[in-house]
N, C-alpha and C positions, 0 to 999 in steps of 0.2 A: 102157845109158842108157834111162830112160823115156821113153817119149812121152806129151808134157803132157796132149793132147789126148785119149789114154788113161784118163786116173786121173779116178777118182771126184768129182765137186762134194764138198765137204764137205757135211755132211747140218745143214740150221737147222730142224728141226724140235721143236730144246730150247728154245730162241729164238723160237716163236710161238708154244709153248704156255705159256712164261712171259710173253707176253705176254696170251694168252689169261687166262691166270690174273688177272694183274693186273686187267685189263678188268673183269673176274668179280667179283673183291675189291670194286674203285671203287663196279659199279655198286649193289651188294648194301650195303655202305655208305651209300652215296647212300640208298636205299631204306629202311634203318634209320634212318635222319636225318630225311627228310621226315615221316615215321610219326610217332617220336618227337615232331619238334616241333607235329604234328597234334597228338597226345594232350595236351602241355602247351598248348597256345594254344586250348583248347577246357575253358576252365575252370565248373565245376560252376555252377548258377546262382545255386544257394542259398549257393557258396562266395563269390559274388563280391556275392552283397545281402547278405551276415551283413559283410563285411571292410566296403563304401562305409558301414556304419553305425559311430559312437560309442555304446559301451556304456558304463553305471554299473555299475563295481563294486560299488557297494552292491545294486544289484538283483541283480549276479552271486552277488555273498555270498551271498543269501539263499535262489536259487535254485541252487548249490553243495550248503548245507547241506540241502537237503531232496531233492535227488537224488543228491550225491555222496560226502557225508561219510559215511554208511556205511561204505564201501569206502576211500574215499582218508582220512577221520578227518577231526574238525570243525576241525582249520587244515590243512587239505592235506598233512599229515604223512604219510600209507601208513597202510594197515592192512593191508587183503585186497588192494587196488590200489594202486600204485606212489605214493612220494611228488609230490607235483606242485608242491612251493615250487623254482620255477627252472625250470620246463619248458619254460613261454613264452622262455628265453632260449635254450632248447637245440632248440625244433622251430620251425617256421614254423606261422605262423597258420593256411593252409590245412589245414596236416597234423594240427594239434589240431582244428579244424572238425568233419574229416574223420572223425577218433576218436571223436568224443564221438557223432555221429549216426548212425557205422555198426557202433561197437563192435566192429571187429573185431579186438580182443584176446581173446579169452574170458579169463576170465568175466566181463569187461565188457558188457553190456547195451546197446543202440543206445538214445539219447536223441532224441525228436522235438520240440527245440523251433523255437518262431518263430525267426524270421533275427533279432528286435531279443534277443531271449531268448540267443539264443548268442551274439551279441556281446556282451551283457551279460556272460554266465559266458566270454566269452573277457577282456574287461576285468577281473572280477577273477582272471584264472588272470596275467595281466601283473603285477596288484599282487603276487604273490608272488614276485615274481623280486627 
């Protein structure tokens, strides 16, 4: 017969390194979350004066066809740059902002207009949808 007193404790040390782990997971987590919504709630300034403004498409028009139609064709059709009739319905407004000023597509070009100016060419990039 055994003696109880004898035998080994079972060993929990799979049970506080899973728990360890978990801790780990959460807190790493947490940390990716705060971050992220740092990044998003810290919105560009020129993205957020071009949005509080009402643009004319007709001044976008016009400012379109003398910087953009080259590349994207004189009704937003594509040429060398992707079609842009329906974009506004498929991106968000910051994110087209965002394109048109920092160009990071190659071979697109970064454009420097005023905040009333890219609202403008974001008002008519809307008419095209």
């Amino acid at each position: 017969m055994t003696d109880p007193l004898s035998t080994a404790a079972p060993n929990n040390t799979g049970g506080i390194s899973l728990v360890r782990a978990l801790v780990l997971v959460a807190s790493l987590t947490s940390i990716v979350l705060v971050l992220w919504f740092l990044l998003v709630s810290q919105q560009d300034p020129y993205v957020k004066a071009v949005l509080k403004l009402n643009g004319s498409k007709e001044k976008g028009a016009m400012l379109f066809r003398m910087n953009c139609a080259g590349c994207h064709g004189i009704n937003a059709q594509g040429l060398v740059g992707p079609d842009l009739r329906n974009v506004a319905s498929s991106r968000r407004d910051s994110d087209l902002i965002r394109q048109v000023v920092s160009g990071k597509t190659p071979p697109m070009p970064s454009f420097e207009f005023e905040a009333d100016g890219m609202a403008d060419v974001l008002a008519y990039l809307h008419s095209l949808d």
